[in-house]
N, C-alpha and C positions, 0 to 999 in steps of 0.2 A: 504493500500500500504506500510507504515511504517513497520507494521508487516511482513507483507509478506518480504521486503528485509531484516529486521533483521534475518527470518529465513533461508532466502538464505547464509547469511553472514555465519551463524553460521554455517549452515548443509553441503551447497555445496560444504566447500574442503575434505570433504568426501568423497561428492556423483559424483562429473564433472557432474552436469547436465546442467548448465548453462553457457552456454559460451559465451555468448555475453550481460551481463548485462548492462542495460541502467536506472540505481537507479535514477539517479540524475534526467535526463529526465523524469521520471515517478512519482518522486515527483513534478514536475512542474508541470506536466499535473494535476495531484489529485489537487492540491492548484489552479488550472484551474476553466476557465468555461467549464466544460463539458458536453456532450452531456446526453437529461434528460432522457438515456434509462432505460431498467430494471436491467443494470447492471453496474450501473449509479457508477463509485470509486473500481471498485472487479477489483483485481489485476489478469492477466492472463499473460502465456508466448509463444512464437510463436518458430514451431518449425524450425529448420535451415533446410529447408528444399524444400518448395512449395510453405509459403507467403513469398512475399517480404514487407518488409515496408523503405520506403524511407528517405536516409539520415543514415540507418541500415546496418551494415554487414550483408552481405548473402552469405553462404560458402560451404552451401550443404554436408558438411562434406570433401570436395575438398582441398588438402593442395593446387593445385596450385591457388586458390582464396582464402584461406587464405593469403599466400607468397604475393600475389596481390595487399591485402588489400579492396579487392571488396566490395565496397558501393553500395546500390539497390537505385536506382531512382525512383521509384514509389510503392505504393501501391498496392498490388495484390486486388482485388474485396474481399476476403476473409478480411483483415484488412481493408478494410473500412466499412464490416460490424461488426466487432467486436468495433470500435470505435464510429462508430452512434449506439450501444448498453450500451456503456458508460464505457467500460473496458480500462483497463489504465493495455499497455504490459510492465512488468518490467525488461522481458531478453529475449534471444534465445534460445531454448534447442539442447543438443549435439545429433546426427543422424550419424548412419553409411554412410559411403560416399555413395551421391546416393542414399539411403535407400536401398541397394541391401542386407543389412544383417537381420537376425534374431534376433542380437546381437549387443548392439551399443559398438561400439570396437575403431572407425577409427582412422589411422597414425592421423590425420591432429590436431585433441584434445584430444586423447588420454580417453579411458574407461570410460562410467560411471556405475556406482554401484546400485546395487540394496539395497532399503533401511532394505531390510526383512535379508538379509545377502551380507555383501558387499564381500566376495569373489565370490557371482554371478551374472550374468548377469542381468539388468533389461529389458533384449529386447532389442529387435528393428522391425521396426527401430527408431520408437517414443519413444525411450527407457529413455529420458532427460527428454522428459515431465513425462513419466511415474513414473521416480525416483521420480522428482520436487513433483510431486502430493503425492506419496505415503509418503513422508516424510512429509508432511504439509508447502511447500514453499508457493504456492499457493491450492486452493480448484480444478481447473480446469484448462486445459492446454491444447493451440490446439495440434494435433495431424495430421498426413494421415494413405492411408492403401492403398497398391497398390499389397498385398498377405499376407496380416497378421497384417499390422504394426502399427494399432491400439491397434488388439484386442489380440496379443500375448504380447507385454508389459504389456495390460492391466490384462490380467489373471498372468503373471508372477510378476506384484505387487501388487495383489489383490484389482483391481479396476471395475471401469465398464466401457465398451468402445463398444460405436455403430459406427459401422463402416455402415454409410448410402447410399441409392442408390444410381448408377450414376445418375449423373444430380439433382442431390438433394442442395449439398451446390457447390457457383462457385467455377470451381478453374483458372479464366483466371486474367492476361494476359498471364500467364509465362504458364500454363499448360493447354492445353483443353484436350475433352473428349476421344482423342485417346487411350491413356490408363486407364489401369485399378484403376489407384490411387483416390481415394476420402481423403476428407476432412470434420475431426469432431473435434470432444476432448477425452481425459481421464479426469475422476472425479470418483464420488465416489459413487454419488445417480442418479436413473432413473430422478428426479426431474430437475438436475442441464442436464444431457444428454437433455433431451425434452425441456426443456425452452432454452437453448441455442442454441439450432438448429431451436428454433425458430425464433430467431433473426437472423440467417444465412441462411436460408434456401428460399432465394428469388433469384431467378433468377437476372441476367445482361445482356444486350443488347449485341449479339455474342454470349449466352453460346448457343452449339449444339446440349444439351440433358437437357431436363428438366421433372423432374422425376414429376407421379403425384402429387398433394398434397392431404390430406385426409380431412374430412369434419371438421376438429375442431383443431383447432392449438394443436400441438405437447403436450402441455403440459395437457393439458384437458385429455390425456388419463393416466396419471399420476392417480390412483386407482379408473379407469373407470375401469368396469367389463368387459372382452373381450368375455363375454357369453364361450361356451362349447365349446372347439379347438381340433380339431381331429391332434395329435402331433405322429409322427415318432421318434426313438429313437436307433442310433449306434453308438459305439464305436469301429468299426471298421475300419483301417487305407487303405490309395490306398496303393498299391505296400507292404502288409501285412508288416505293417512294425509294429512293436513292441509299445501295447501303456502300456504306467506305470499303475500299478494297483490300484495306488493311484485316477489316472483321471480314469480309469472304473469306480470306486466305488463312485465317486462324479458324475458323470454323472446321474448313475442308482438310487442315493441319488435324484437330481433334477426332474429323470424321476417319482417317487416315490411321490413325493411333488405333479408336476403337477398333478398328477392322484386323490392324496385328496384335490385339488384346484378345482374338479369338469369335468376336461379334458380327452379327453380320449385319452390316451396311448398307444401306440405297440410298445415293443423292437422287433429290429436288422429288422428295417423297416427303409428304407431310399431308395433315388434313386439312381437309378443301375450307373448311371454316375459316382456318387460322388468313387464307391468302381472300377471302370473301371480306368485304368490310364491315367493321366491326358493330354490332350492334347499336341502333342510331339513339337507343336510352340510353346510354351509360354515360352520356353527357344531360340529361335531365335527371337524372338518377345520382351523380355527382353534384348536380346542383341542389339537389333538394336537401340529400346531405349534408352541403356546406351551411343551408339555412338553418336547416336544423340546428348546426351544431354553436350558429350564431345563438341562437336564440338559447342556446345553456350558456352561453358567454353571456348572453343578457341579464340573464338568471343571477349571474355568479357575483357581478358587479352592481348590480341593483338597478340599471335603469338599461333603457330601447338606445340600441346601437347606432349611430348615426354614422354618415359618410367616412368620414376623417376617421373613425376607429380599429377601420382594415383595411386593408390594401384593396386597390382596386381594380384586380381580379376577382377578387372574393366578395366584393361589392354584387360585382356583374354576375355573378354566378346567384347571389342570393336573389336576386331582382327576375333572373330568370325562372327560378321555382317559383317565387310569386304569382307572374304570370302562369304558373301549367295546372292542371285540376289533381287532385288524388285518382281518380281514372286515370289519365296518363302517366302515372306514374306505376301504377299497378299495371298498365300494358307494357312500359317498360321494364318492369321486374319479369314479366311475364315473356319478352320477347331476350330476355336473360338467357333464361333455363329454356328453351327451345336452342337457343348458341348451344349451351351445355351439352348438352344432347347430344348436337350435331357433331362437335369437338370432340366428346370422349367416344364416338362411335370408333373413330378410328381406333383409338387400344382396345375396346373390344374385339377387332377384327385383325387382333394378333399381334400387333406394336406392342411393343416395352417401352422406347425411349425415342422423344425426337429432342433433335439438336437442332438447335438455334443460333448466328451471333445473339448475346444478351442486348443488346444496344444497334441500334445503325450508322450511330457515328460514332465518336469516340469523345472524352469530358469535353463540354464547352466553354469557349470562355466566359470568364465572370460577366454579366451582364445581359451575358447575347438571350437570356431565358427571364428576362427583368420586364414585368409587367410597368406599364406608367397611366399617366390619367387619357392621355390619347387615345390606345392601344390596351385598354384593360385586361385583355383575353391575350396577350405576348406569352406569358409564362405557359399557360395552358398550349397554345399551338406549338408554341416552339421545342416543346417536352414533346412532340407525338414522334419526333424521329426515335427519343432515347426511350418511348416506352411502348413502340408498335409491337417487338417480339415481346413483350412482360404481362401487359395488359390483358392478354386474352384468357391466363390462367388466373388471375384475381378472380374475373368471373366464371370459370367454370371452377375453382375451388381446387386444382390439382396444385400438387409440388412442382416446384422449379429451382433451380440448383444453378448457379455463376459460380463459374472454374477461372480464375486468371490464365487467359490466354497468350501470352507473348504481348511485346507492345507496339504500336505507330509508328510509323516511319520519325515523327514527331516526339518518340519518347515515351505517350500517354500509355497506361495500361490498357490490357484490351480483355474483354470477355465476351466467353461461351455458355449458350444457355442448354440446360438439358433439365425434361420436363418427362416426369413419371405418368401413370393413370391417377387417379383419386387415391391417397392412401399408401401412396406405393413410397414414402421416404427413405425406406430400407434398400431399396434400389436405386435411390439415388445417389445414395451412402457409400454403398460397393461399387458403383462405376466409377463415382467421384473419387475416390481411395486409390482404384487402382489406376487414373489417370495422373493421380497427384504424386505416384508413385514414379510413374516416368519421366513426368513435369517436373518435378521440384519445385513446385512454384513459391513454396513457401520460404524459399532460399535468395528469393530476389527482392530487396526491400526498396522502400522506398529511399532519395535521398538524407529524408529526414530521421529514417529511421535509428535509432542507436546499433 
């Protein structure tokens, strides 16, 4: 824990990843009786985001709960199992407001930096922990992903990030299964992914979806053989949208590996859904959501949110649920889970695994995903290239896995997505183990890394 905050200290007015650090409390707790878990002293940080921890600032990246000074009262289910695991949270990490960006940007704390080059972005919207991680503050950092927001940090700082099924880790009180968001971490090895989800990965009385579990705890499949996987393989984007040639040729590099790992392989095989455009609610359905979530911000502070209180992209976004009825919005949920369907037909029909680039281009620069009062809806468009491969499995609820793939002719890190049926983490587990076995990826750090 000592180490961890001195490299927060040193790294973080760099990087803004950390905006809510709590040293002092964290060396208490380590000098504590702690709980005698497996991760019994390892320092972790939680993102500003989806867990609340009580007696904590929680700000969502929201200036008007910054200005507030908003204290969380309780516990989310998520950090009480990370504390009967025996981790000791040292900070909060910075989140675009909402997590509605690709890019963590927001008014409320201002940019944080990627540690590979800090004129670009490290993501979003987990973009704090991502930084956090890839600089060596801490080894592992919660994270969510509610279209990307694990696993596009996680490739854009060359880490690895499973974004798990619904109903897999809780995420009540503050959030249930209505939407698309789950909850994991960024780190760095399959090892530290699958052991830590092990410890999270138990159900709470009220959660609404609880995904299967597989026969052998999470981490047993950690260079378990996954026998022979009949794996699909494209790099082709919805709405033909332009992917960098640097993420084709890491793709078809991994697709290439699989194939001498024993797997059998098919390029520009994948399901017809995935290359069909994407379901036209998930942008009313987005929006309704962010009203929502204004209106418990309105709650928290005491009074009706005006203009100047959020940014505004999340203005325009709430303005737009206004205008739509609760019927269209039920046809939206509903034209949801018809995607689903369509998408998971193909692993019914004998897929194990498709791969993806995680991203279509590579981190952007700071700015280029910056919503203004012209241009409300910037952040939101300019995130479709970094979250066309991610997005599709938010809504149909399956696992998706970013592997660090090699980097950009430019330096950036680059990442490979690989995406299970519903349930299936344990296979994600064992490909990603034994690709990380040949990659090393976990041997190439960042420059800032210690």
């Amino acid at each position: 824990v000592d180490a961890a905050i001195d490299r927060a200290e040193h790294l973080d007015p760099q990087l803004n990843a950390l905006i809510h650090p709590r040293y002092e409390a964290a060396r208490a707790e380590a000098h504590g009786e702690l709980p005698d878990g497996p991760f019994r002293g390892v320092p972790i940080t939680l993102k500003d985001l989806w867990p609340s921890m009580a007696g904590e600032p929680w700000h969502q990246g929201v200036a008007a709960l910054k200005n507030a000074g908003h204290i969380a009262d309780v516990d989310s289910d998520l950090v009480t199992r990370y504390r009967e695991a025996g981790f000791v949270i040292i900070g909060r990490t910075n989140t675009p407001e909402l997590g509605l960006s690709a890019s963590t940007e927001p008014d409320s704390h201002g940019p944080s930096r990627n540690p590979w080059n800090l004129d670009h972005s490290p993501g979003g919207s987990s973009g704090g922990a991502s930084a956090s991680v890839a600089a060596g503050i801490t080894s592992v950092a919660n994270a969510s992903d509610g279209g990307g927001s694990i696993r596009i940090p996680a490739a854009h700082c060359g880490l690895v990030g499973l974004k798990t099924s619904r109903g897999r880790v809780p995420m009540g009180p503050h959030q249930e299964e209505w939407n698309t968001s789950v909850q994991h971490v960024v780190c760095h090895t399959m090892r530290d992914a699958a052991n830590v989800l092990d410890v999270c990965a138990r159900p709470t009385a009220g959660d609404g979806v609880v995904a299967p579990h597989p026969e052998l705890a999470f981490g047993e499949y950690v260079g378990r053989a996954p026998g022979a996987l009949r794996i699909g393989v494209t790099t082709k984007a919805s709405r033909d949208l332009a992917v960098h040639p640097d993420l084709v040729a890491a793709t078809e590099s991994v697709a290439s590996l699989l194939e001498t790992l024993g797997h059998a392989v098919t390029l520009d095989e994948a399901p017809a859904a995935l290359h069909a455009p994407p379901p036209a609610g998930n942008g009313l359905l987005a929006a309704v959501g962010t009203r929502a979530r204004m209106l418990e911000v309105a709650n928290i502070i005491g009074r009706d949110l005006v203009e100047g209180d959020v940014e505004p992209g999340t203005w325009f976004l709430a303005e737009m649920a206004d205008a739509a009825s609760a019927v269209a919005a039920l046809q939206a949920q509903e034209e949801q889970h018809r995607y689903r369907r369509d998408m998971l037909s193909w692993w019914s029909e004998g897929w194990d695994i498709l791969v993806t680039p995680t991203t279509a281009q590579p981190a952007p620069r700071l700015g280029e995903l910056k919503a203004t009062p012209d241009n409300p809806f910037q952040a939101q468009i300019a995130s479709i290239p970094h979250s066309t491969f991610t997005m599709p499995f938010n809504v149909t609820g399956q696992p998706a896995l970013s592997i660090p793939a090699g980097h950009s002719s430019d330096g950036l890190p680059l990442g490979v997505q690989l995406v299970a049926g519903y349930g299936r983490e344990d296979q994600l587990i064992a490909v990603g183990a034994q690709l990380e076995a040949a990659l090393d990826w976990a041997a190439h750090r960042s420059p800032m890394h210690p």
